[in-house]
C-alpha positions as CSV (number, residue, x, y, z in Angstrom):
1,X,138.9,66.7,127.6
2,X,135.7,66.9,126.4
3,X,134.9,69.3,122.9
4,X,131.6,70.5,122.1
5,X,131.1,71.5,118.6
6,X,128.5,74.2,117.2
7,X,127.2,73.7,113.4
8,X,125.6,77.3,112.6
9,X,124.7,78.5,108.8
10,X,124.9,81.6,107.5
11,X,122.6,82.7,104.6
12,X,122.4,80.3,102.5
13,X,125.7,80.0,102.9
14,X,127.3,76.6,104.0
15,X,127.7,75.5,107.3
16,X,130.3,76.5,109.5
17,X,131.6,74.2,111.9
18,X,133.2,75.7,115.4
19,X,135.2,74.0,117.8
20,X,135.6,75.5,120.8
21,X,138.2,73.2,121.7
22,X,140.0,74.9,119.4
23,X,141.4,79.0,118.8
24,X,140.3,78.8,115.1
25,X,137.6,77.0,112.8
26,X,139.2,73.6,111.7
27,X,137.2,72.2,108.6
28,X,135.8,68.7,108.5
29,X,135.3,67.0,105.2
30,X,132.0,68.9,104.6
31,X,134.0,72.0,105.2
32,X,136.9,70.6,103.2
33,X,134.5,70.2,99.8
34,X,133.3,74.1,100.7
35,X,136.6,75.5,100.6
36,X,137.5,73.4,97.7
37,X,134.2,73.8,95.5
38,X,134.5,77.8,96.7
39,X,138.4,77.8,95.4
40,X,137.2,76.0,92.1
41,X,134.1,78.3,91.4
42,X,136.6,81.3,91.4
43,X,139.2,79.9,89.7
44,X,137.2,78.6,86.8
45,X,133.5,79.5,86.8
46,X,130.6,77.3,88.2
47,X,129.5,75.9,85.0
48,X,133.2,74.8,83.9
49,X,133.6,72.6,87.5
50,X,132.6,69.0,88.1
51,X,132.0,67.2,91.1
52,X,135.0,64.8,90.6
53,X,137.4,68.3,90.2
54,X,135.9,69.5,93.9
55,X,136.2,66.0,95.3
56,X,140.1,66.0,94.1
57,X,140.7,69.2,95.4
58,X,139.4,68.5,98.9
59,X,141.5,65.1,98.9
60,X,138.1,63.1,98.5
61,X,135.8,60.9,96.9
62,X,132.9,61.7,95.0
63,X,131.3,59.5,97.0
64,X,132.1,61.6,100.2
65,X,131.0,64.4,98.5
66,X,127.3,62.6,97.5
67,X,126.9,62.4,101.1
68,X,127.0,65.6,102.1
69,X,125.3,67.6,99.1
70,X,123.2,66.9,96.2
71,X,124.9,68.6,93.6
72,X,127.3,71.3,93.3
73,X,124.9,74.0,93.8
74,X,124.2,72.9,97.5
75,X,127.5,73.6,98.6
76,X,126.4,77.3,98.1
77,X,123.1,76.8,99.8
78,X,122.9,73.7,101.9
79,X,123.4,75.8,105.3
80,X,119.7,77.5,104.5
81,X,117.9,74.9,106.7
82,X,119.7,75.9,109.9
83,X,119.8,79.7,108.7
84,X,116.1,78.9,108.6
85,X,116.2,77.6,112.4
86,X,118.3,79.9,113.5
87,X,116.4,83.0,112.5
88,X,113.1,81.4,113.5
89,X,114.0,80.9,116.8
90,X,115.7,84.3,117.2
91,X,112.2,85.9,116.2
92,X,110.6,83.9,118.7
93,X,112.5,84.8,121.4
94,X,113.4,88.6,121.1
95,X,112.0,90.9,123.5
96,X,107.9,90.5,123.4
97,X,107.3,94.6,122.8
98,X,109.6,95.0,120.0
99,X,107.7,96.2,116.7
100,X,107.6,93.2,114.2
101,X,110.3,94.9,112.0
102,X,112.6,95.4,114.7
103,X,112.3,91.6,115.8
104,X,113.3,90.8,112.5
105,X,116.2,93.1,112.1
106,X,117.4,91.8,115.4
107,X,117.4,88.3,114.4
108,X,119.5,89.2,111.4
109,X,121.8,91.3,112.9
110,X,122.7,88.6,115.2
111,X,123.0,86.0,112.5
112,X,125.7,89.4,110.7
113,X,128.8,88.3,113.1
114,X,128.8,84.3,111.5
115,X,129.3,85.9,108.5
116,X,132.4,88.1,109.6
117,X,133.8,84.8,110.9
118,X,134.1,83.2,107.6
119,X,136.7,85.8,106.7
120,X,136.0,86.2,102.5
121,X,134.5,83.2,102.0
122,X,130.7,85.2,101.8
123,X,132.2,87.9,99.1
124,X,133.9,85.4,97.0
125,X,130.2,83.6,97.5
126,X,128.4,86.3,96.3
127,X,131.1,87.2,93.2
128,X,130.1,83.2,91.8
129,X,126.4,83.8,92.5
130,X,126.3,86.7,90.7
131,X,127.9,85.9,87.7
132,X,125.4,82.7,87.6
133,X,121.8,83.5,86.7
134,X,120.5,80.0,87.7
135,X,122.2,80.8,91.1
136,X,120.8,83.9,91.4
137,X,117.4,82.6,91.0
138,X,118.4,79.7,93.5
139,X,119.4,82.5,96.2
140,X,115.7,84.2,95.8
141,X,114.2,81.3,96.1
142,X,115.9,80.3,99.5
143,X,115.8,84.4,100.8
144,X,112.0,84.0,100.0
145,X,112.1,80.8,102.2
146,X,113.8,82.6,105.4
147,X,110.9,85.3,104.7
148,X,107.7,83.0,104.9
149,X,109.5,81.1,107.9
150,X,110.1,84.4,110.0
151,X,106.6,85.7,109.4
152,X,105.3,82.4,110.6
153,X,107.4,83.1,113.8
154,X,105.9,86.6,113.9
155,X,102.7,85.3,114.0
156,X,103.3,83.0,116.3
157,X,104.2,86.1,118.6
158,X,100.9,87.2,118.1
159,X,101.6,89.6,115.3
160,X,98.7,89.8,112.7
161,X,99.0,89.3,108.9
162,X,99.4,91.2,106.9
163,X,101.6,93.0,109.3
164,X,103.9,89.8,109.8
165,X,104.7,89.1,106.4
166,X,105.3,92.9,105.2
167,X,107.7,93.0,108.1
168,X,109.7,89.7,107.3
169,X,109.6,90.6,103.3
170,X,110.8,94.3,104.4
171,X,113.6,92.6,106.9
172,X,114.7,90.4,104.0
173,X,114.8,93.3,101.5
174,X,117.1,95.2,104.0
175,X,119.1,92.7,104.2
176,X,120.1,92.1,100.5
177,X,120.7,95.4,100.6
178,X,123.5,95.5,103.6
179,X,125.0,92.4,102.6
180,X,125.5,93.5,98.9
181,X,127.4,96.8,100.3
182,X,129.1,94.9,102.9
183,X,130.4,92.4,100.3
184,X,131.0,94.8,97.6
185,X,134.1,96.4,99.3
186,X,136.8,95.6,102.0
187,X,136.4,98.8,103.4
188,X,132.8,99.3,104.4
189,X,131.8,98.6,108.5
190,X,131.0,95.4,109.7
191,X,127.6,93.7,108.4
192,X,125.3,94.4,111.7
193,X,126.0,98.1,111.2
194,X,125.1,97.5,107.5
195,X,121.7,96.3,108.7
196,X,120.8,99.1,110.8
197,X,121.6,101.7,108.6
198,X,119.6,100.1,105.8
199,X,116.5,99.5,108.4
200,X,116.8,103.4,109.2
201,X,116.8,104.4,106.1
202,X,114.2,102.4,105.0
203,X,111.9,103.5,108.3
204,X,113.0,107.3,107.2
205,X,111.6,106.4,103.5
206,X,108.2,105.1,104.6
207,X,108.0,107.8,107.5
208,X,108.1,110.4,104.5
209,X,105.8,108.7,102.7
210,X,103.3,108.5,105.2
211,X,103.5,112.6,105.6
212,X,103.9,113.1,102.3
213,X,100.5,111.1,101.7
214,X,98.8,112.2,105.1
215,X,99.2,115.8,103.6
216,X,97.8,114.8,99.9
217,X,94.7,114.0,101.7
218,X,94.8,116.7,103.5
219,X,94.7,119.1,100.7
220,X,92.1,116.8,98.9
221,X,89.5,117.5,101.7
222,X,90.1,121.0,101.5
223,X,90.0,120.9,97.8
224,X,86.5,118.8,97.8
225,X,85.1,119.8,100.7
226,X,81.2,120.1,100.1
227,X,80.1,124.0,100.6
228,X,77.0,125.0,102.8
């Protein structure tokens, strides 16, 4: 019987590896030195963890493990590139008269359910990126990446800068924002719901804004009106 297998990323997060052969997610080697690096990085910090210990721990060389990732910090973040192409193509094909922000909250909403099947892997991700600085850093750097890449897809949908930009900086921002609640307790709703409630409140923030500013400049031209 034949098996086809699907490689999709998560945020840079590593890349999961589906079988559908299979009921459950098997890992492969690569998968193998995420689990193990992942286990490590809890158990004793990322700084205090060596390539050789993740390679042991996996049942490995470090050899295998040069072949998959540069260093230890790209098993965190060596799923980006197909994040990247993931969301990139969502954007492009969503539905031609969504708004640009809604095209973007789309495309990451439908990325939210690979996350859920990684089970805790993403919150025990985020609990050794944010005790590391130089991760931290690391993670902006790739977020800002997914940004730039989704506006070019905006614009390649005939959406205008800056328009496409603000709207793929604002869908990233929302993001952060739902994925930090969703991975800061067991308890809250899954991550797509996290996404749309940060998108309507951040659509409720800037609609009040826009009165609250539409109604200074209201008062302005009463104020300094000139007199005949």
């Amino acid at each position: 019987m034949s098996v086809t297998v699907i490689s999709v990323a998560l945020m840079s997060a590593p890349v999961i590896t589906y079988d559908l052969g299979m009921s459950r997610w098997e890992p492969d080697a690569r998968g193998r030195l995420e689990q193990a690096a992942l286990e490590l990085f809890v158990e004793r910090g990322f700084e205090q963890t060596t390539v050789a210990e993740i390679a042991q721990r996996a049942g490995l060389t470090e050899r295998t493990f040069f072949r998959h990732f540069a260093d230890k910090r790209e098993v965190l973040f060596a799923g980006a590139a197909a994040l990247q192409e993931f969301l990139v193509r969502a954007v492009a094909q969503g539905p031609g008269p969504a708004p640009p922000l809604d095209a973007i909250a789309a495309a990451l909403q439908a990325a939210a359910s690979l996350f859920q099947e990684r089970g805790d892997y993403p919150r025990q991700r985020q609990a050794v990126i944010a005790a590391n600085a130089e991760l931290q850093e690391r993670e902006l750097i790739k977020l800002a990446a997914l940004a730039a890449a989704m506006a070019g897809a905006l614009r390649g949908r005939g959406v205008p800068e800056p328009t496409a930009s603000l709207a793929a900086q604002a869908g990233i921002a929302v993001f952060r924002i739902a994925f930090e609640r969703w991975t800061a307790e067991d308890c809250q709703p899954d991550l797509a719901t996290l996404i749309r409630d940060s998108l309507d409140n951040l659509k409720a923030m800037t609609a009040g804004r826009a009165i609250a500013k539409a109604e200074y400049l209201c008062t302005r031209a009463v104020v300094y009106a000139p007199t005949t």
